[in-house]
C-alpha positions in Angstrom: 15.3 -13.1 26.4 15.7 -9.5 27.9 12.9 -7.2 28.0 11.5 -5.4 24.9 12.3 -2.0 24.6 10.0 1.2 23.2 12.8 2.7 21.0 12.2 5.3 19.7 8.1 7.5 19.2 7.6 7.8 15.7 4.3 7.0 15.7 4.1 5.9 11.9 0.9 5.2 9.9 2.8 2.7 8.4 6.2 1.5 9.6 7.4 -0.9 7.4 10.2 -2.5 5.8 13.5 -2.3 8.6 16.9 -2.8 7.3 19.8 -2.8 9.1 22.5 -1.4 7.2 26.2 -3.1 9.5 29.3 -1.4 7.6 27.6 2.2 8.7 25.6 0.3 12.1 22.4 2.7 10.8 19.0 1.3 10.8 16.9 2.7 8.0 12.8 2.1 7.7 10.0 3.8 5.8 6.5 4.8 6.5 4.6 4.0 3.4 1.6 6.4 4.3 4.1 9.0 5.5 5.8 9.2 1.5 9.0 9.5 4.0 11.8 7.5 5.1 13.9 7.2 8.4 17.7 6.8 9.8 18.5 5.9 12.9 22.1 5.4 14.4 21.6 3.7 17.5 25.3 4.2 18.7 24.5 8.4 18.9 20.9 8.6 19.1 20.6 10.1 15.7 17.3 10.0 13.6 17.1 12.0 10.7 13.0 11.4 8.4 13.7 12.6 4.6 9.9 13.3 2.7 10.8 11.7 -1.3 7.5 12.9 -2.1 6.1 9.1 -3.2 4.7 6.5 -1.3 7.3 4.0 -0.5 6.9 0.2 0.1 10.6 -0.7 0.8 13.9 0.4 0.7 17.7 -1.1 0.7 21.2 0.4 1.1 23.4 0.4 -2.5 27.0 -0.6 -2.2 27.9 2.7 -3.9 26.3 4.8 -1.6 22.5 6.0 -0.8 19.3 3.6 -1.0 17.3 1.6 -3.5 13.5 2.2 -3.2 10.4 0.5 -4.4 8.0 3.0 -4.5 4.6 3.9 -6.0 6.0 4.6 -9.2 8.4 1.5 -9.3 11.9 1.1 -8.5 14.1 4.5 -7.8 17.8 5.2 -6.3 18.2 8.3 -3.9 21.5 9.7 -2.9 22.1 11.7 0.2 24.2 14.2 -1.9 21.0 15.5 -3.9 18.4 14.0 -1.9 16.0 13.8 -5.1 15.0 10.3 -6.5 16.1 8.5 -9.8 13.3 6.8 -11.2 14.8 3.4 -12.9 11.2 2.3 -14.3 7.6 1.1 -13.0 6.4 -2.4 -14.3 3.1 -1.6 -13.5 2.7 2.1 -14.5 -0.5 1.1 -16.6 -1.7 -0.4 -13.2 -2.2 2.6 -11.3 -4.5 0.6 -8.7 -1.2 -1.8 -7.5 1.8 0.0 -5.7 5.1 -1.7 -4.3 5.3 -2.8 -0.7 7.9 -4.5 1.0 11.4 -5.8 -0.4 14.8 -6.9 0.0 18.3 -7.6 -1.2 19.1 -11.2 -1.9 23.1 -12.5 -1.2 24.2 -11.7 -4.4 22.8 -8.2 -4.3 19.8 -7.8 -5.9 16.7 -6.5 -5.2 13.5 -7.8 -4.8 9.8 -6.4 -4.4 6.5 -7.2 -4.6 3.5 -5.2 -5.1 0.0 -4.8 -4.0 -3.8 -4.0 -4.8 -3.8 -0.6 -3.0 -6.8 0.6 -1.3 -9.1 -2.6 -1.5 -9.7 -6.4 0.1 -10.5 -7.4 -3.2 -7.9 -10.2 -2.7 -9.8 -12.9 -5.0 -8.3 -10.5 -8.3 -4.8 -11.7 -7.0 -3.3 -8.5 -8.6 0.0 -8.4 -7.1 3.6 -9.8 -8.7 7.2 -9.9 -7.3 10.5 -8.6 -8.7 13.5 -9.1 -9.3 16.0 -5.5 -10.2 19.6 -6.1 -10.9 22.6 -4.7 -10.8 22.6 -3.6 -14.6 19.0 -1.8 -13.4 16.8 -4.8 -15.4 13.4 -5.2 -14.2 12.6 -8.9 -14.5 9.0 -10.3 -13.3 9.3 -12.9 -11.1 6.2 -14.2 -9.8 1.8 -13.7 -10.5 -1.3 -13.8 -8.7 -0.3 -12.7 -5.4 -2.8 -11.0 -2.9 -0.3 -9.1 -1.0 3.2 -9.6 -1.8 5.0 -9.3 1.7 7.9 -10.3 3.5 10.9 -11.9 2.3 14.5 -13.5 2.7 16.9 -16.1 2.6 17.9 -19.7 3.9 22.0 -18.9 5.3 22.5 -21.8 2.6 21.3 -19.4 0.2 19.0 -22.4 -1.2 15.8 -21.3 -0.3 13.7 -17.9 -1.0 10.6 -17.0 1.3 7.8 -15.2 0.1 5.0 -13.8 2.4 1.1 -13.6 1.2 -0.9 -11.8 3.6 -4.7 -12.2 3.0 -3.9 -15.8 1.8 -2.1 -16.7 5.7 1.2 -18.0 4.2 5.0 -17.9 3.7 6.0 -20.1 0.4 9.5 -21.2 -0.4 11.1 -21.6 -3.4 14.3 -23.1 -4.4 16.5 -20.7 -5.3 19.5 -19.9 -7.4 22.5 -17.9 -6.3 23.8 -17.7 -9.5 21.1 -16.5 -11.9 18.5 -15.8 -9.2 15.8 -18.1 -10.4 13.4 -19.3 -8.5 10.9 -22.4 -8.6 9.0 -25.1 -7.0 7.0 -22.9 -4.8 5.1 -24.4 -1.8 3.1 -23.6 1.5 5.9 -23.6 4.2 4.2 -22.0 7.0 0.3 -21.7 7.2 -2.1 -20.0 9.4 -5.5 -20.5 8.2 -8.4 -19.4 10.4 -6.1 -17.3 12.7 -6.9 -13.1 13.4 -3.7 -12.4 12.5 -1.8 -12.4 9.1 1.8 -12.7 8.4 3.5 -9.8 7.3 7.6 -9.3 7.4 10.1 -11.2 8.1 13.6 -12.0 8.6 16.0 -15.3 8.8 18.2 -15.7 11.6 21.7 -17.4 11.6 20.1 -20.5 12.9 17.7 -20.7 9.7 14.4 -19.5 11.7 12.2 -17.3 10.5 10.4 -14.4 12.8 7.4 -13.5 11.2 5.5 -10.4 12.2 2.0 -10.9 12.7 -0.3 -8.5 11.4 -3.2 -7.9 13.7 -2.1 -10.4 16.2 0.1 -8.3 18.7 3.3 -10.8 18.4 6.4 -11.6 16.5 6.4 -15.5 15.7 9.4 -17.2 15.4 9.3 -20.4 13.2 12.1 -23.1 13.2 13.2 -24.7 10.0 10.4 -27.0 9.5 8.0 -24.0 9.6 7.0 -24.6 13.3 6.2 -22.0 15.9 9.4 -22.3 18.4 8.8 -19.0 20.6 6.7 -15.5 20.6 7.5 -12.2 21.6 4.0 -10.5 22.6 4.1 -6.6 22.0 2.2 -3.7 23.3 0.7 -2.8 19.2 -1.9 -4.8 17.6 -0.2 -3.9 13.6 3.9 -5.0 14.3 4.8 -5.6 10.7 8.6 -6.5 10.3 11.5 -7.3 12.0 15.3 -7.7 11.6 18.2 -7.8 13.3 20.7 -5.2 14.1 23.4 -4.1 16.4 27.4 -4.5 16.7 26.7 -8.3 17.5 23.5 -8.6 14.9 21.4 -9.9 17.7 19.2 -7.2 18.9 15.6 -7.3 16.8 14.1 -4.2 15.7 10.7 -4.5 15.0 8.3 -1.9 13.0 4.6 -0.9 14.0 1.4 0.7 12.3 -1.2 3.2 13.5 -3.3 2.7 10.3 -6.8 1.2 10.8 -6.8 2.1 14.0 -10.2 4.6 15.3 -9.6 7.1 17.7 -10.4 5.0 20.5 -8.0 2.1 19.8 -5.6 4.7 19.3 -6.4 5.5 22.9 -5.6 2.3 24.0 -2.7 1.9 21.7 -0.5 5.0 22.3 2.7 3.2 21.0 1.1 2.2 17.5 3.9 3.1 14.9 6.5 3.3 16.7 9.7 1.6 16.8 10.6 -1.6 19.5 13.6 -3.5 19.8 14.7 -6.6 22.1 18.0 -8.3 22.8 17.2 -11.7 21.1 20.2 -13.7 22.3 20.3 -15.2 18.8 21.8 -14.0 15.5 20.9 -12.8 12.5 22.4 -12.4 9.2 24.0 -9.9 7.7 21.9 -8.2 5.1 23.7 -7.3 1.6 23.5 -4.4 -0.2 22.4 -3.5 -3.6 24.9 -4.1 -6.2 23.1 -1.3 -8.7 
């Protein structure tokens, strides 16, 4: 595996939530802090941060053109043309304490996100769900009693959903259903108890494994299809938290950092906190779909 590479200095409070979008070969990623998101097209060196005006927790390119969002006040569409948000509707608007965090579009185009207790470690309330928005713009609840409702994706079988909890140190899986996008039979796939680090993002790579970005512990983990830790990549920022793949071939991983949390010394020490990495990976990943709304 090639050397990683500092991308590009955004230095984000929050970078979260990378999506690599292939027809357009544009890389779009939000800072939830920042109320703002970025595109970057690596090909030209472009990067272009639009401000939305609302904290946003993820984000997902729509087969008709512009992004999906999950924001602080629930799901939205933006479109480059007006560059204003559509608000589609907040399942937790009387839950002003929760906001959305990270997300993503299953295979048969839908979107998913989950949502957090903002603000607070209070993780014994278990506050946060996950979501399902479809095409038709229906908000459907999906799963309860999450801590932190964080990274997720796909088996390439399309069989399985993973589902990242934070404070609680594990990915679950769920068998899941193409067709009607059900899900059930959750269980602890991968588990870190006792460890600094949590798990935060994540993506699936062609090969079935998942590379978990580990909150607080300096290192993207890459877990084989039996949940076990097959390689590491170590980084220069103690908060990566996501990855996925990118690139004409799919096989460069760009990975997301944080500043947040950190003091002014730390940030002393950490002078690339929040900003944007990427490595050659020599494996591939999957094509991520877009939203069918």
């Amino acid at each position: 595996m090639s050397d990683l590479e500092h991308l590009l200095a955004v230095q984000n409070e929050l970078g979260e939530g990378p999506v690599w979008d292939t027809e357009a070969q544009t890389l779009f990623w939000v800072d939830g802090y920042g109320q703002t998101f970025y595109r970057f097209v690596p090909a030209t060196g472009a990067l272009h941060k639009v401000e939305v005006g609302v904290p946003v927790g993820s984000l997902a390119p729509r087969i008709s053109g512009g992004l999906v969002l999950a924001t602080q006040q629930g799901f939205a569409l933006w479109d480059e043309s007006g560059g204003a948000l559509t608000f589609l509707g907040d399942p937790e608007a009387d839950h002003p304490e929760t906001r959305f965090n990270d997300g993503a579009v299953d295979p048969a185009g839908r979107f998913w996100a989950g949502t957090m207790l903002e603000g607070s470690e209070e993780w014994d309330t278990a506050p946060g769900n996950l979501y399902r928005l479809d095409a038709d713009h229906t908000i459907t609840r999906m799963e309860t009693g999450l801590a932190i409702a964080n990274g997720i994706g796909w088996s390439p079988d399309y069989t399985t959903m993973y589902l990242t909890d934070s404070p609680r140190q594990v990915i679950y899986a769920y068998d899941y259903d193409l067709l009607t996008g059900a899900i059930e039979h959750r269980r602890p796939f991968i588990q870190t108890p006792g460890k600094a680090s949590v798990p935060d993002g994540l993506t699936v790579d062609s090969e079935g494994c998942i590379w978990s970005a580990r909150w607080g512990g300096w290192r993207i983990v890459r877990y084989d299809p039996q949940g076990k830790p097959e390689r590491e990549i170590v980084l220069p920022v103690q908060y990566p938290t996501s990855c996925t793949f990118g690139g004409p071939a799919l096989d460069e991983l760009y990975i997301t950092s944080a500043a947040v949390g950190l003091n002014e010394q730390r940030r002393k020490e950490q002078p690339l906190a929040g900003d944007l990495f990427r490595i050659k990976s020599g494996i591939k990943g999957l094509e991520k779909p877009r939203f069918l709304g």
